[in-house]
N, C-alpha and C positions, 0 to 999 in steps of 0.2 A: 423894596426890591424892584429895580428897573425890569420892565417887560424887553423879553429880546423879540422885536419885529418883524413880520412874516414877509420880506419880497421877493421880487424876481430875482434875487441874487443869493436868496438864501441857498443852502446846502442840503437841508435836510426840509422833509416834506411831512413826514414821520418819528413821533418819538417811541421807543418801544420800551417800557420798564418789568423788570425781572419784579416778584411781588416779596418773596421773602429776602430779608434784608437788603433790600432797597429802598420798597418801601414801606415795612413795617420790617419792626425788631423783632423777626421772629427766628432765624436759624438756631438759636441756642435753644430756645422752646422744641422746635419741631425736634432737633438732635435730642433731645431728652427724650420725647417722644418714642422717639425710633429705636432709642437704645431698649429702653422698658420693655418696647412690646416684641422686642428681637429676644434677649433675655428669658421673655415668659417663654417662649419656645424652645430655647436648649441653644440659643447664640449667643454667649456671651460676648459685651461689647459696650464700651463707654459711649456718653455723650461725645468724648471728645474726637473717639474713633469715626464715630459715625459724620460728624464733623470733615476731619482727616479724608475719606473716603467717597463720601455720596452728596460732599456740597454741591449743591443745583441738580442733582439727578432728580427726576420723579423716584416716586414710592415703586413704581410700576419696573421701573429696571434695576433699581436697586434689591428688587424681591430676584430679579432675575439673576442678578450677578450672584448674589449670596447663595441663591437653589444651585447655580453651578458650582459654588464651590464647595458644599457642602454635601450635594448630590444628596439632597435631602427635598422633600415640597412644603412650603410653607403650607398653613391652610387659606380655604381659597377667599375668606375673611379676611386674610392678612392686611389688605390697605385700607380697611373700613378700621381696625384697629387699632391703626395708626391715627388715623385719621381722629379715629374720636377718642385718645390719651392725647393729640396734638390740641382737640377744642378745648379737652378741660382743663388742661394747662395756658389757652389761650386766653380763659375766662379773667382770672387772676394777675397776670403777667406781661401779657403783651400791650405794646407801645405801639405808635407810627416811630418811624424816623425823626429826627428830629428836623424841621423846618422843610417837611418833605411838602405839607400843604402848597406854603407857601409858593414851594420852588413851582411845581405844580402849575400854579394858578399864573407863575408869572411867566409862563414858555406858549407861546402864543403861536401853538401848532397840534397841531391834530396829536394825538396820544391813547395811546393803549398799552393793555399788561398783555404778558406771555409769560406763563409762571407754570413751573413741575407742579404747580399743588393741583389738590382735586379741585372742581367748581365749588362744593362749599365752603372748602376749607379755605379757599382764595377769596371767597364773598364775605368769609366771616372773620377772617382777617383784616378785609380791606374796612368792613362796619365798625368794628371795633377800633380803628383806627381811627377813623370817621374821614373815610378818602373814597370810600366806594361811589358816591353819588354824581363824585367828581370824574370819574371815569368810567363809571356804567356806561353804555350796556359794552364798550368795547373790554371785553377781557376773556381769555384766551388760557385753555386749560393741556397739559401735555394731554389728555383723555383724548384731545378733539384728533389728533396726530398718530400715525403709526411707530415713531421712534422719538422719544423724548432728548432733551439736550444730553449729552454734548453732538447729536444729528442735527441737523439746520431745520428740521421739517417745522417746529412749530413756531420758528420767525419765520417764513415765507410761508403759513398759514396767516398770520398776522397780517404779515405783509398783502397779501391778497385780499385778505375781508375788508381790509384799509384801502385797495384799491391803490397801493401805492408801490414803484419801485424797490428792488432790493436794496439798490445803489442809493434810495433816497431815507433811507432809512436809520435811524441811530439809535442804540441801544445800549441801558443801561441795565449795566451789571455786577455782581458782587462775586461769582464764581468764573471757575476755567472753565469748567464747563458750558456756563454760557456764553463765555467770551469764545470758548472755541466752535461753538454752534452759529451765533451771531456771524462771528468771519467766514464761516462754512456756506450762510448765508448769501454772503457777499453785503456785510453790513458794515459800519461801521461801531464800535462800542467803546463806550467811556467806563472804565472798571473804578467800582466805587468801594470804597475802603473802609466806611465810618460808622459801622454795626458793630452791636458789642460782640459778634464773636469773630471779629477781624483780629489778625494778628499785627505784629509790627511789619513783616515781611511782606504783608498782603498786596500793599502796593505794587511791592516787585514783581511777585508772584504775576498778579492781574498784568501789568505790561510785559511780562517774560512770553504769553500767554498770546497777545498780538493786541491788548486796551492801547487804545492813541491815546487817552487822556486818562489820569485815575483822578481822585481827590475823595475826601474826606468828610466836605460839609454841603450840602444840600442849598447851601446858600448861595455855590458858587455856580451849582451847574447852570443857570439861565445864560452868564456872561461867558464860561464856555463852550456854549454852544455856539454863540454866537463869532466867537473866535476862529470857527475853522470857518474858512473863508470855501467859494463856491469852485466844484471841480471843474 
């Protein structure tokens, strides 16, 4: 895989990566997850709902939308229980992306995650994966932020700890929710298509949404990156 090279004419200064399914296969996991420990409480609700509904939200306001519609209170355990039916299903199951390493290794610019997961659940994703070491210590939890995606707050926390522009910044992502957080930003974002709980439509979806670029294989984003030429 060709390295895409850092100059004064590059466009982006910053890469920001969403952590489930971008760069691990985990959104079907975690929706499994969610559906279980929503169910042991009196919600009934599929994976595929949960899916439908709270792609890219944090735990953290997806508890909140559901207390408002239910006019019910979770208990206040609620995200710790997700959290850990999300490890022991992560134990068994979970993947990187495919060729995510790689792409990774071969974009030859500063890089960090910005992911709804909790910190461990993002660390123990990203180990499992065997991607953590590769972007330690930069990674970025909706915890650290007062409003999680689809609010811009925790890309321009990102953005900040990186010390870098809004405007210089590119982010990739799998949900509306992030894409519409990322442009809320004032970012740019590539919406990524090729996790198994992507559908056919997904693409569309993601560009209907404001993604300049979507695709599918991890092999390709080093050479579109490089493609958008400087503003």
């Amino acid at each position: 895989m060709k390295k895409t090279h850092q100059n004064t004419h590059q466009r982006f200064e910053l890469v920001i990566f969403d952590c489930d399914g971008v760069l691990v296969d985990s959104e079907v996991i975690s929706c499994r997850a969610h559906a279980e420990t929503l169910a042991r409480h009196g919600y009934p609700i599929t994976a595929e709902q949960v899916l439908e509904r709270f792609l890219g939200v944090s735990d953290r306001e997806a508890r909140l939308i559901i207390e408002s519609e239910t006019g019910r209170t979770l208990p206040d355990d609620f995200e710790s229980q997700v959290k850990q039916a999300t490890l022991r299903f992560y134990a068994g199951d979970l993947q990187a992306i495919s060729y995510v390493g790689e792409a990774v290794a071969a974009i030859d610019l500063p890089k960090c995650v910005a992911s709804s997961g909790t910190p461990e659940k993002i660390r123990h994703g990203l180990t499992c994966a065997g991607l953590y070491d590769i972007l330690a210590p930069h990674i970025f939890s909706a915890g650290q932020v007062k409003r999680g995606k689809p609010a811009p707050d925790l890309f321009l926390f990102a953005a900040n700890e990186m010390r870098t522009s809004p405007a210089r910044c590119l982010v990739i992502e799998d949900s509306v929710a992030g894409v519409t957080g990322a442009l809320a930003a004032g970012m740019v974002v590539f919406g990524y298509h090729g996790g198994s709980h992507c559908r056919p439509d997904t693409a569309d979806t993601l560009r209907a949404a404001g993604a300049t670029v979507t695709f599918d294989d991890m092999r390709q984003l080093p050479d579109l990156i490089g493609r958008i030429g400087p503003v």
